[in-house]
Legacy VTK file of the C-alpha trace (Angstrom):
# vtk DataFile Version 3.0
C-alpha trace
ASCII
DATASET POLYDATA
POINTS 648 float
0.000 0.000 0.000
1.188 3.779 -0.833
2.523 5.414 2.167
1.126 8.749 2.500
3.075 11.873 1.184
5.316 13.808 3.956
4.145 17.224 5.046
5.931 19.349 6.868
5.468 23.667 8.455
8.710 24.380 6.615
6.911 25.816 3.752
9.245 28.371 1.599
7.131 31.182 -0.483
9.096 29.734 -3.207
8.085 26.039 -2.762
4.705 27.561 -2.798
5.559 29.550 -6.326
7.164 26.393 -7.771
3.533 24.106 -6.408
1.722 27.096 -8.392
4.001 26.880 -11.492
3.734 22.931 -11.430
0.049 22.559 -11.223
-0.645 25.370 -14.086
1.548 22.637 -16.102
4.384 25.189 -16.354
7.040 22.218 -16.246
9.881 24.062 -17.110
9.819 27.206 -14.855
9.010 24.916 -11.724
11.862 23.048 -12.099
13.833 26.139 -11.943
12.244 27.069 -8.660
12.683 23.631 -6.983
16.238 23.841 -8.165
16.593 26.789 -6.040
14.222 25.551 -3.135
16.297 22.157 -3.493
20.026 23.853 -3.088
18.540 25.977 0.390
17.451 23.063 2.198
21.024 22.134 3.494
20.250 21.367 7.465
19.431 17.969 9.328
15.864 18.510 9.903
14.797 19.568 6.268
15.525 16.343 4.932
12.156 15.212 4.925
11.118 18.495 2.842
14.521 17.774 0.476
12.459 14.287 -0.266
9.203 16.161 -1.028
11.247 18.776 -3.138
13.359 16.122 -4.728
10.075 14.048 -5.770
8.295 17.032 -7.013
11.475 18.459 -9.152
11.777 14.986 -10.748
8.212 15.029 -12.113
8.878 18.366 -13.842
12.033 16.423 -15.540
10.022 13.945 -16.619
7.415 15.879 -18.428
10.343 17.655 -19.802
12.113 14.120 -21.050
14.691 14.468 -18.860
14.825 11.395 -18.586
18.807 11.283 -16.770
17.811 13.941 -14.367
14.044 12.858 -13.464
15.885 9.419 -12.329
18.591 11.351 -10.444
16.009 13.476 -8.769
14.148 10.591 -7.479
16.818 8.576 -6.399
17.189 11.763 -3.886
13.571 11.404 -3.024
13.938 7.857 -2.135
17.141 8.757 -0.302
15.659 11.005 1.541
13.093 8.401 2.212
10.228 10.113 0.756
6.919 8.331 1.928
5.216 7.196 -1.257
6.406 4.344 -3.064
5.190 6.295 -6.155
8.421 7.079 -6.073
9.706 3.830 -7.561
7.578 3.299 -10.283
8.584 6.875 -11.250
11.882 6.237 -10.885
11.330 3.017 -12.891
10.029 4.753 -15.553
12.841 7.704 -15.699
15.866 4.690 -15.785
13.737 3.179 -18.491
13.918 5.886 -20.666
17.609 6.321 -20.227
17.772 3.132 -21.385
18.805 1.444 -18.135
16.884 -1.216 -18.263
17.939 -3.607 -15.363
18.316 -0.533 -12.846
14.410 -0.084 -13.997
13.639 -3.670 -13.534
15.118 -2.897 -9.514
12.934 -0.708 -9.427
9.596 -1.259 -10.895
9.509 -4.551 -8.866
10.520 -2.930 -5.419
7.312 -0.953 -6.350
5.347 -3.646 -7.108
6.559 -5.006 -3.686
3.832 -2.625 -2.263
1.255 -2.367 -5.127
1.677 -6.027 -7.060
-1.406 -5.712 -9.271
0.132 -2.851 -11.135
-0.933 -2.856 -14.446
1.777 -0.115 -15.978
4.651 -1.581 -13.739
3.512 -4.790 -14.978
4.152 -3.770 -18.332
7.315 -1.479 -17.679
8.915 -4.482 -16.899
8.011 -6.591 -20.006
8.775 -3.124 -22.028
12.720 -3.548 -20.663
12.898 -7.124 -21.156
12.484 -6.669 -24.717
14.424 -3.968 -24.681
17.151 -5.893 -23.571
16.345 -8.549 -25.753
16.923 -5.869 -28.827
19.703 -4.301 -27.073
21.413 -7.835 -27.937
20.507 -7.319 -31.825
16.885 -8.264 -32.119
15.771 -5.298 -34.759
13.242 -4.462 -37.749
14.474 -3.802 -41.261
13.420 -0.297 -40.692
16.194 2.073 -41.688
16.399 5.445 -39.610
18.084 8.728 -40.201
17.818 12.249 -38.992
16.514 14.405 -41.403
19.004 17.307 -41.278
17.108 19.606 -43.794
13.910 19.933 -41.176
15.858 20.180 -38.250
17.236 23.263 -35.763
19.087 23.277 -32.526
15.715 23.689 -30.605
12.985 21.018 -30.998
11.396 20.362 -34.466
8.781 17.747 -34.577
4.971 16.090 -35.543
5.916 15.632 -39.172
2.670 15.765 -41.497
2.460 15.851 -45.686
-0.072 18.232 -46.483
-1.618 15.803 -49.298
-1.059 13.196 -51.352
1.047 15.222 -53.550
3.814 14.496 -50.341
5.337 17.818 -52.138
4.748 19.555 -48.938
5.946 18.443 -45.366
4.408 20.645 -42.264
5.564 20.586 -38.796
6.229 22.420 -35.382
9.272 23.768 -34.819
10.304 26.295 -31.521
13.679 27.276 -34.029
14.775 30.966 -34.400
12.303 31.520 -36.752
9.517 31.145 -34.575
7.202 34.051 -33.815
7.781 36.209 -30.168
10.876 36.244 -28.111
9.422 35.014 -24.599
10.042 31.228 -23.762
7.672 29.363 -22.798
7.393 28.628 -18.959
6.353 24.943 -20.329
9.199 23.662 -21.929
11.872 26.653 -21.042
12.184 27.385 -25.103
10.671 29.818 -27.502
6.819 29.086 -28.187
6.497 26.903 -31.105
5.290 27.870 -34.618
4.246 25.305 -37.496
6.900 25.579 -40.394
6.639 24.080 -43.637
9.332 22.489 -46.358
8.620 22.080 -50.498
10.242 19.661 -52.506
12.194 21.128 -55.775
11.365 20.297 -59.251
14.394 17.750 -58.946
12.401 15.757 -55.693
14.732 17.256 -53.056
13.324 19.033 -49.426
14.054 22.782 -49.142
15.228 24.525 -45.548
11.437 25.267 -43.990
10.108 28.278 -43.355
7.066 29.205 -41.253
3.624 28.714 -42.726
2.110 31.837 -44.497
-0.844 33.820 -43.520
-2.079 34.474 -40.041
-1.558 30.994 -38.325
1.223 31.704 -35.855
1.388 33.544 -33.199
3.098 34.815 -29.927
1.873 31.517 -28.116
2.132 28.082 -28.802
0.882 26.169 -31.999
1.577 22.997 -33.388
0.541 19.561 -34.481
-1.551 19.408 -37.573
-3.449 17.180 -39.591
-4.794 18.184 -42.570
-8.198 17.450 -44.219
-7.704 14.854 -47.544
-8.185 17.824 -50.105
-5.179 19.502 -47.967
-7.489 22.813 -47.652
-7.739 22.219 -44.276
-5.803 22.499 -41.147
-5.990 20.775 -37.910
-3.799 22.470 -35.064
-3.105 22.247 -31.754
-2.798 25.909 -29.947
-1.941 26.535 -26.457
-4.818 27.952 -24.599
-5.019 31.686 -23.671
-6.728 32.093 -20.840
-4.405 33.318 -17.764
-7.186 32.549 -15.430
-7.293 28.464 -16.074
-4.179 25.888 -16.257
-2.010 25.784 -19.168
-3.658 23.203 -21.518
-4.246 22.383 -25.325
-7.029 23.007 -27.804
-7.948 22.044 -31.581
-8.458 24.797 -33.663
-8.668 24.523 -37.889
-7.699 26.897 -40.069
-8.310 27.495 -43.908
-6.186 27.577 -47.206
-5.740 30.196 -49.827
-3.852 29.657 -51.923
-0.197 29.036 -50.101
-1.671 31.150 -47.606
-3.304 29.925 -43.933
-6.276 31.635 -42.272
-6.373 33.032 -38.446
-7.047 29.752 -36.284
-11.092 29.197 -35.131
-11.191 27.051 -32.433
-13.415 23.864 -33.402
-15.245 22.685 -30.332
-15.584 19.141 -28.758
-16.301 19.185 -25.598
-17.567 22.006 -23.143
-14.862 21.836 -20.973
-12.017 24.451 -20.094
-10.142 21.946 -17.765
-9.397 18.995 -19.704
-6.995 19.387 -22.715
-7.562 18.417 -26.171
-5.048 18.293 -28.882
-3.200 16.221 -31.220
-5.528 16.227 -33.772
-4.882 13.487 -36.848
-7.690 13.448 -39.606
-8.872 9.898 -41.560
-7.912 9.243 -44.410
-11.449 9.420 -45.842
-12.008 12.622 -43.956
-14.524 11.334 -41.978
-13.105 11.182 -38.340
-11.013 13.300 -36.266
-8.791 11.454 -33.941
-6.922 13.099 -31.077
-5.855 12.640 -27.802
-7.607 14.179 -24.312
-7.488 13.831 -20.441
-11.341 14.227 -20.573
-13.455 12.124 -18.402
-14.443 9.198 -19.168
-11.016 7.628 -19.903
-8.904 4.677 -19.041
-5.949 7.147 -17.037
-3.779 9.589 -18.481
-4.429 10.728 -21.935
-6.252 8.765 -24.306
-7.139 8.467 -28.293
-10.723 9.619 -28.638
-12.389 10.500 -32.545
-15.407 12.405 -33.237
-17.619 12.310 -36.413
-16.220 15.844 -39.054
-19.552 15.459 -40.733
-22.157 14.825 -38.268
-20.445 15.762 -35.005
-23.436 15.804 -32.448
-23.412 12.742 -30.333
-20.467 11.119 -32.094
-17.818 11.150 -29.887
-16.304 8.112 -29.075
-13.166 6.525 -27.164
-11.259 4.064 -28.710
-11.754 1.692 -25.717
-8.956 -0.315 -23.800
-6.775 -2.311 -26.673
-5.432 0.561 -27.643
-5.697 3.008 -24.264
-4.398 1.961 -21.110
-4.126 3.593 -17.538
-0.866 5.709 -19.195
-0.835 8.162 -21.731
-1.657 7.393 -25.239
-0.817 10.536 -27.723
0.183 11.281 -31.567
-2.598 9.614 -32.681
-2.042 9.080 -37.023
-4.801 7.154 -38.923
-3.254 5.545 -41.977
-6.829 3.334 -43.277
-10.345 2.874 -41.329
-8.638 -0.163 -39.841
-5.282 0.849 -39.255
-4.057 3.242 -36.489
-0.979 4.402 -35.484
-0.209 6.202 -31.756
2.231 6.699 -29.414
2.393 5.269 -25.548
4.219 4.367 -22.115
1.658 2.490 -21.023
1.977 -0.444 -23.955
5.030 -2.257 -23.569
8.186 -0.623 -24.697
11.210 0.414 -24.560
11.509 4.246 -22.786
9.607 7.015 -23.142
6.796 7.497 -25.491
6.779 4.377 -28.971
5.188 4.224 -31.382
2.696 1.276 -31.912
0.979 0.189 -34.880
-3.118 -1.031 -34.350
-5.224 -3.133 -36.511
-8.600 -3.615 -36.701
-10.342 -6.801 -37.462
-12.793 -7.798 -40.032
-15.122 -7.642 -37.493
-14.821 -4.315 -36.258
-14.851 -4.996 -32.775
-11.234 -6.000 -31.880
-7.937 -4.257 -32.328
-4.314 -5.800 -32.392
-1.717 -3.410 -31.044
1.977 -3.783 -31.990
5.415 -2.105 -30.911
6.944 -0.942 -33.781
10.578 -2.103 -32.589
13.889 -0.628 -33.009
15.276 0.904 -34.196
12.059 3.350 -34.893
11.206 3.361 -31.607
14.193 4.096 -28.759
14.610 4.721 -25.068
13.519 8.071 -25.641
10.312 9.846 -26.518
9.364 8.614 -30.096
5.995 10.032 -31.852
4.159 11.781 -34.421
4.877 9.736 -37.339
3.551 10.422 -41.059
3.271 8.160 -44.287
4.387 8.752 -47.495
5.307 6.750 -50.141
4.894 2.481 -49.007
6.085 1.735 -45.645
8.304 5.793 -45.246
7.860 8.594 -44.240
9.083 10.957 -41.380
8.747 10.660 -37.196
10.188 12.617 -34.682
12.197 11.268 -31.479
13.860 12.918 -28.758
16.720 10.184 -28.682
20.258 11.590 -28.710
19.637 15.074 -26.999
19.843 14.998 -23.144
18.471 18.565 -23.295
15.347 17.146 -24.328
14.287 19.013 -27.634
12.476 16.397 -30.078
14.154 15.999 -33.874
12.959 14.572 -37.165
13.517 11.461 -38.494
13.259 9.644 -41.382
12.092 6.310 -41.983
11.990 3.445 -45.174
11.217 -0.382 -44.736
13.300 -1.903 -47.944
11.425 -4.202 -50.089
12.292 -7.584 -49.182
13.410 -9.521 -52.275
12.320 -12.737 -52.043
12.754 -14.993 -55.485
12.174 -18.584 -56.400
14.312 -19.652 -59.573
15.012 -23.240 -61.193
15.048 -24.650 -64.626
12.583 -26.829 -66.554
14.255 -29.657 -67.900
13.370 -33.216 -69.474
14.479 -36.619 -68.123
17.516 -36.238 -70.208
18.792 -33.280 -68.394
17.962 -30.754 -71.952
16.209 -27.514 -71.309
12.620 -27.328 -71.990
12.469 -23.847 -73.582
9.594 -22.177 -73.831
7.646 -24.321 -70.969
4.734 -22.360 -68.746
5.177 -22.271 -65.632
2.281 -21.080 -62.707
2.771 -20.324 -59.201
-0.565 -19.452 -57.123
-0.039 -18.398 -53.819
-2.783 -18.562 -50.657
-2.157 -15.122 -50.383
-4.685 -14.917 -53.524
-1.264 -13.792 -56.146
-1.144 -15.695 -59.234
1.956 -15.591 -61.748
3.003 -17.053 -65.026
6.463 -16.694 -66.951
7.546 -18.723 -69.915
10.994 -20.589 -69.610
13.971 -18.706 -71.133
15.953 -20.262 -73.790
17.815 -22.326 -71.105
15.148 -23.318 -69.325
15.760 -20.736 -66.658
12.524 -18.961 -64.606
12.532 -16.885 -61.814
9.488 -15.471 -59.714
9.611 -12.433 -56.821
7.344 -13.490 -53.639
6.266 -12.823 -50.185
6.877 -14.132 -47.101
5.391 -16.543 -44.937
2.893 -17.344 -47.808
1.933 -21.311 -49.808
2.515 -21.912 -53.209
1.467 -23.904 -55.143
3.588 -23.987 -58.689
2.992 -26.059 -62.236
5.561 -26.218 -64.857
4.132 -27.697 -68.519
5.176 -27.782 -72.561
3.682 -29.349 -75.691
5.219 -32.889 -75.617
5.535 -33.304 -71.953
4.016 -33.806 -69.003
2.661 -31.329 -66.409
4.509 -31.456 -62.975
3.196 -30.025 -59.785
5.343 -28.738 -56.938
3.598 -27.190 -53.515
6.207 -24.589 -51.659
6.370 -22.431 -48.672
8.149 -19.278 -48.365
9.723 -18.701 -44.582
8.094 -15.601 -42.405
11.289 -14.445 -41.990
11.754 -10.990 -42.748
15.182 -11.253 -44.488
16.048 -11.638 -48.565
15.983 -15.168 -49.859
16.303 -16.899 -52.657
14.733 -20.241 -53.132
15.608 -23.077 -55.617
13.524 -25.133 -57.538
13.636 -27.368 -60.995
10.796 -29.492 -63.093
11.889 -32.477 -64.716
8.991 -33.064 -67.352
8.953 -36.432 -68.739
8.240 -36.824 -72.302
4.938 -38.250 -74.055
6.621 -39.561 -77.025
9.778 -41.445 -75.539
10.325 -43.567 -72.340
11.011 -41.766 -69.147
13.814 -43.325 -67.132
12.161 -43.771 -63.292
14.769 -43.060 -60.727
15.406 -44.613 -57.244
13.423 -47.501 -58.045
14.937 -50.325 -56.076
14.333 -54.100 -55.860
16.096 -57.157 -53.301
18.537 -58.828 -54.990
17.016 -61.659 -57.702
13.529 -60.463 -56.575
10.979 -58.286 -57.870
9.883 -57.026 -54.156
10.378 -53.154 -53.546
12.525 -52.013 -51.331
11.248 -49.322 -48.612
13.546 -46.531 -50.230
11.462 -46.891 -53.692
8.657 -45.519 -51.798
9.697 -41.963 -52.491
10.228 -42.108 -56.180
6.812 -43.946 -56.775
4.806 -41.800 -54.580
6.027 -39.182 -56.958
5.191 -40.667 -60.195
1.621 -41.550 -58.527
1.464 -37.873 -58.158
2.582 -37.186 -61.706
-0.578 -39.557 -62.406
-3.137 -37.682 -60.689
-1.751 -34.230 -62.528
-2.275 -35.998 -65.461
-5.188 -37.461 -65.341
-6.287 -38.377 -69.539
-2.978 -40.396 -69.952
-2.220 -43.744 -69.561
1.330 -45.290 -69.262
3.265 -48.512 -69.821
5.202 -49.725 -67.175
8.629 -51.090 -68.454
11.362 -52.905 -66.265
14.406 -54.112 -67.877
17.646 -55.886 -66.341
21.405 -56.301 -67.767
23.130 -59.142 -69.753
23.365 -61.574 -66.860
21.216 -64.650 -66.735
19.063 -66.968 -69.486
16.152 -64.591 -71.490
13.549 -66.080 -69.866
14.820 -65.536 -66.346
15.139 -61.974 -67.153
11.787 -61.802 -68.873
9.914 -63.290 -66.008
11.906 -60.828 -63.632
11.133 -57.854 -65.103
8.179 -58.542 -65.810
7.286 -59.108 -62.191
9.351 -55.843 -61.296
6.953 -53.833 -63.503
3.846 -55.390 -62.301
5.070 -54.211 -58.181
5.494 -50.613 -59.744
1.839 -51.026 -61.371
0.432 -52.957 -57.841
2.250 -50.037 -55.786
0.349 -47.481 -58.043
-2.692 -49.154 -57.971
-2.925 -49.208 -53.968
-1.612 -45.282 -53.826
-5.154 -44.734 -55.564
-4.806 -44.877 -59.596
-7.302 -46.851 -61.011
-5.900 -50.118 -62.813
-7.238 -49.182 -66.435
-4.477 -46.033 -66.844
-1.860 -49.012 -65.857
-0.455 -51.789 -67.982
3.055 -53.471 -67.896
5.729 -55.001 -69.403
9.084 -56.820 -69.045
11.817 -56.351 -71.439
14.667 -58.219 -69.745
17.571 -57.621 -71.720
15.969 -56.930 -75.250
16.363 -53.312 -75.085
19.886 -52.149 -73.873
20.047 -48.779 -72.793
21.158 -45.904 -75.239
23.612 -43.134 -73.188
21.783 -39.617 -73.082
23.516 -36.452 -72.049
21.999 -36.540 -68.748
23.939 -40.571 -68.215
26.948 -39.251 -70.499
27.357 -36.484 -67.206
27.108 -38.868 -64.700
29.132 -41.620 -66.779
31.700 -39.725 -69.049
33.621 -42.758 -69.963
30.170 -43.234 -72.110
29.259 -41.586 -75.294
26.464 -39.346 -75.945
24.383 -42.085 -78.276
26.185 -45.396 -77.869
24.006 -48.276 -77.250
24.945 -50.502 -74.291
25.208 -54.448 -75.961
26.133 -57.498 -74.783
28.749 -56.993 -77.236
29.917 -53.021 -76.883
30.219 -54.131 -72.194
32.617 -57.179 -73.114
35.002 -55.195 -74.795
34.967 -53.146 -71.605
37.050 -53.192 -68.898
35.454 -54.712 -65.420
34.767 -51.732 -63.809
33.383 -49.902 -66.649
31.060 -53.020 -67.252
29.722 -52.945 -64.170
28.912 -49.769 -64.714
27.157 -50.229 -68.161
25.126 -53.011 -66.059
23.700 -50.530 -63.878
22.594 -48.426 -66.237
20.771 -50.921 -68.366
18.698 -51.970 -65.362
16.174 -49.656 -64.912
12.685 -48.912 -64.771
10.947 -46.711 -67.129
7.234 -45.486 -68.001
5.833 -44.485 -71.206
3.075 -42.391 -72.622
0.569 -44.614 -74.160
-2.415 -42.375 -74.962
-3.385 -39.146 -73.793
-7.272 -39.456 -73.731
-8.450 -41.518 -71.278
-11.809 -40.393 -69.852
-12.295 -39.342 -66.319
-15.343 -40.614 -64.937
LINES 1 649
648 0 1 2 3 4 5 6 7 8 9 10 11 12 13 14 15 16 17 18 19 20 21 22 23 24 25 26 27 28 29 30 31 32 33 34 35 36 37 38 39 40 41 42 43 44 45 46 47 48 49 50 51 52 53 54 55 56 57 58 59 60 61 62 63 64 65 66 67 68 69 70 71 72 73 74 75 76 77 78 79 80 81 82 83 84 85 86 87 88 89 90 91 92 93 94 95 96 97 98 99 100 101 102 103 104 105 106 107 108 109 110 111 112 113 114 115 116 117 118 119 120 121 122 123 124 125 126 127 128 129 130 131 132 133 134 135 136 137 138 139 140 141 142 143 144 145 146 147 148 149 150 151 152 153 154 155 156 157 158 159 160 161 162 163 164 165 166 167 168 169 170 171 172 173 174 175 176 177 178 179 180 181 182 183 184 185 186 187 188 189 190 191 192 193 194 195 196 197 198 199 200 201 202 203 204 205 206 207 208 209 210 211 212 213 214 215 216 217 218 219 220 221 222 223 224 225 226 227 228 229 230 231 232 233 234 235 236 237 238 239 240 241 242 243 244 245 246 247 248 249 250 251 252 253 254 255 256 257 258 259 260 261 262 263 264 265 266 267 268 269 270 271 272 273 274 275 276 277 278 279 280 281 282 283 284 285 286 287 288 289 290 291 292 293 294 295 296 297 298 299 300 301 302 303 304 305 306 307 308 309 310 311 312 313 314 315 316 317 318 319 320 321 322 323 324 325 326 327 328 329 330 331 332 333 334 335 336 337 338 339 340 341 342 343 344 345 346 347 348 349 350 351 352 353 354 355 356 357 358 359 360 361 362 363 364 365 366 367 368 369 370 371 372 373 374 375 376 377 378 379 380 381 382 383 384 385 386 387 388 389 390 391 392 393 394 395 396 397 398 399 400 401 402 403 404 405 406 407 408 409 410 411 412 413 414 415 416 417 418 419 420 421 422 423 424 425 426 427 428 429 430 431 432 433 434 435 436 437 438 439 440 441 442 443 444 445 446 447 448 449 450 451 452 453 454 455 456 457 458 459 460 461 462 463 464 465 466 467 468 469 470 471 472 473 474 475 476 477 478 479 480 481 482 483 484 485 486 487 488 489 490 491 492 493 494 495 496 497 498 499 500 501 502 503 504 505 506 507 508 509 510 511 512 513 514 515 516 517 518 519 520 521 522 523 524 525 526 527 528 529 530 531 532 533 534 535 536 537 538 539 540 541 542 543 544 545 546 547 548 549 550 551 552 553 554 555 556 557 558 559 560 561 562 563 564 565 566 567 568 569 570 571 572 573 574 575 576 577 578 579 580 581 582 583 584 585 586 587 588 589 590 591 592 593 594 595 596 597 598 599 600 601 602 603 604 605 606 607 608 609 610 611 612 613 614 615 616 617 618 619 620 621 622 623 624 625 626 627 628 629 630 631 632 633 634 635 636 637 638 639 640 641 642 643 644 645 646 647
């Protein structure tokens, strides 16, 4: 259980200021002030107030992504035992983003120690496991890079195209362009303007420049969306009214031209204490996401979306897959079903992430997914756009211990995943010119027509079934199923189609019988289960089963055993499912000696292209070689003997 806070009489009129500065969200300029109240509290008895001071201080670093100092800070509440164990989930969270992930494991569960349901310490954990995990070289394919043209030494960031034109990149920018001279007591910089960047006629980004017409002002704006026919603008503006907290609102503005009209602030809720901004339009124009503190939430901020063309009674939270008892912000709607956001209270790895969401066929459930490194960081990463595929531009505070924000870009290279072979015939010639398919259950279907070599080659996707077919006029059609790996990583896969021939006998390989017998041996099984499938992708031809043996033995011994060789092939073929009237056999014992082909000459070179294997050519051999010529003459072979049988 929490521990209640500390209080003590040994109030300062500036830890008063600094509680007035803090609570009007005016992060920067309180940290200031407890700096100073901090440094005065030197003696034995203020300790207890050091631990309050210390605590408070490190929540104004932490708004400001501070992350380094906000840990530091409460590391000196908790030595100064301040009485909330707050404190270490905070403190959790700060190491976390400095991407010190074990130190935040310490502490998240020493908090959990007193509050073990948790849900967002819970998570903070998991978030720095994975971390770690990626810290040990567990990345996307996403490539990163600052994008130098956009950016200043103050912060620049929430990247959005204008249209689809992606000509035209807006975003907010506190640089030393930026309207006014005060800082802002928020963030301790100047108040932010929205800048814009063209591309040239040859494609590249020009330096930005603030947005024309009366959009800017002395106080803060920022964070656009646009409406699809880019004419108009979505902003966030920094309320004005000196009497109420600092906070957000959405106002719109309109386009003329290049020029932008003076901001109207576009009502959603009647409420001047909860803040509203961060507005992100749909890609069909018909929503307005954003992100409030309203009531009605699931803690912290959260993605809400209201109808843009019938507004009354529309509004709607996006419910707890994608918002959670932390803050959920940036909000960027790519398609009706896809969302993109940044949180801390999703698993990840510091700071804000960004995380991708899905929405199922149904409607009704979404699927929420860390974007990974190295898009996302220990820092604050958020407000990404689309452009062009899976790029675009983000922005991240990683890389500046000062805290300003910078933009990035991002690309996701095309993965190039082939499949390539060669069609060949059962003499080992190219079959040019044969068709070959490949369907995939991904619903793609291709078709390419063998080079002159016999050469193919197809481009594919991951983690997706094939099916492929390779055919020609004279041969058989052969099927091959496939399955690409999920992998995200290049490949390239291998596979060739040996067609066998309708007008000449097709050799049958790996065929093998016991010794003076015509009973199969187990490693035949293979081979014929393949021809059996050759059978059922051919289904109007029939075929002649042919076994022949060497020179050895009377005729009629080796008729009778190959004949009985055959008629196992035929009986195995039968069983596997073929019906008997497609089969018919035959033994040729030594009648019909084997002539060499190129595909024998390459595994036999001491063997012709075209010689005929005799009785008489193998005794004028040496003994090797004629066992060799032996071999080859025993085989078992098929052959094409119509190609209309009728299916019934």
């Amino acid at each position: 259980m929490a521990l209640l806070m500390a209080t003590t009489a040994c109030k300062t009129p500036k830890l008063k200021t600094a509680r007035e500065q803090l609570a009007r969200g005016e992060y920067y300029a309180a940290s200031q002030t407890y700096r100073k109240v901090y440094n005065k509290l030197t003696r034995k008895e203020d300790r207890p107030l050091r631990g309050e001071v210390a605590y408070e201080m490190a929540g104004c670093y932490r708004k400001l992504s501070m992350a380094a100092r906000a840990a530091a800070a409460y590391q000196n509440a908790i030595r100064y035992e301040y009485p909330d164990s707050a404190a270490y989930y905070w403190l959790g969270r700060s190491l976390q983003a400095d991407g010190k992930y074990q130190p935040a494991i310490e502490a998240y569960t020493q908090y959990l120690m007193w509050k073990p349901s948790d849900a967002l310490a819970r998570e903070g954990i998991r978030g720095c496991r994975q971390a770690m995990d990626v810290r040990d070289g567990r990345t996307t394919r996403y490539i990163v890079r600052e994008a130098k043209i956009f950016n200043s030494r103050r912060s620049d960031f929430a990247p959005m195209y204008l249209d689809k034109s992606l000509d035209q990149l807006y975003f907010t920018s506190s640089n030393e362009k930026a309207s006014g001279t005060a800082k802002s007591d928020i963030t301790g910089m100047k108040q932010s303007d929205i800048f814009y960047s063209k591309k040239d006629e040859k494609g590249n980004w020009q330096r930005p420049e603030p947005a024309e017409g009366e959009l800017n002002s002395d106080f803060d704006e920022g964070i656009v969306s646009f409406s699809p026919d880019g004419q108009t603008m979505y902003l966030t503006k920094a309320r004005q009214d000196p009497a109420a907290a600092t906070s957000v609102e959405i106002y719109t503005s309109r386009r003329s031209d290049a020029s932008w009209s003076a901001p109207v602030k576009y009502e959603i809720i009647n409420d001047t204490i909860s803040a509203v901004g961060h507005p992100a339009v749909s890609a069909d124009g018909k929503y307005l996401y954003f992100s409030s503190d309203m009531p009605g939430g699931y803690g912290g901020k959260d993605i809400w979306r209201v109808n843009l063309l019938d507004k009354i009674g529309s509004l709607e939270n996006l419910g707890p897959q994608i918002n959670t008892e932390g803050d959920e912000v940036f909000p960027y709607s790519r398609t009706d079903s896809l969302l993109y956001f940044s949180s801390d209270g999703h698993p990840g790895f510091g700071g804000l992430d960004i995380f991708k969401a899905h929405l199922d066929a149904t409607g009704n459930r979404w699927s929420v997914e860390n974007m990974g490194r190295p898009v996302n960081s220990q820092a604050d990463d958020f407000g990404i756009t689309f452009g062009e595929g899976e790029s675009g531009f983000f922005s991240s505070g990683r890389g500046d211990a000062r805290g300003y924000d910078h933009i990035y870009s991002f690309t996701l290279p095309e993965l190039n995943i082939t499949i390539s072979g060669w069609v060949v015939d059962k003499d080992d010639e190219p079959v040019p010119g044969a068709v070959i398919r490949i369907v995939g259950d991904d619903g793609s279907n291709q078709k390419e027509v063998a080079r002159d070599d016999g050469s193919f080659s197809f481009r594919l996707s991951r983690g997706v079934k094939y099916v492929m077919q390779a055919g020609a006029k004279g041969y058989l059609n052969v099927k091959q199923e496939f399955e690409s790996d999920s992998a995200e990583e290049d490949a390239d896969y291998a596979v060739d189609f040996v067609l066998s021939s309708i007008s000449k006998p097709n050799v049958v390989e790996n065929i093998f019988y016991d010794f003076d017998k015509a009973s199969l041996r187990p490693e035949s099984k293979a081979a014929l289960d393949e021809l059996a499938g050759m059978l059922r992708d051919n289904p109007n031809i029939t075929i002649e089963m042919g076994s022949h043996t060497d020179r050895k033995g009377t005729d009629a011994y080796n008729d009778d055993l190959s004949l009985r060789r055959a008629k196992s092939v035929v009986d195995y073929l039968i069983a596997a499912g073929i019906k008997a009237d497609r089969l018919h056999f035959e033994g040729y014992g030594k009648k019909r000696p084997k002539t060499v082909t190129k595909r024998v000459n390459k595994e036999f070179p001491q063997f012709e292209e075209g010689t005929v294997l005799t009785p008489e050519f193998i005794e004028t051999l040496g003994e090797e070689d004629q066992e060799a010529a032996d071999q080859i003459n025993r085989r078992t072979e098929f052959l094409v003997t119509a190609t209309d049988y009728e299916i019934y």
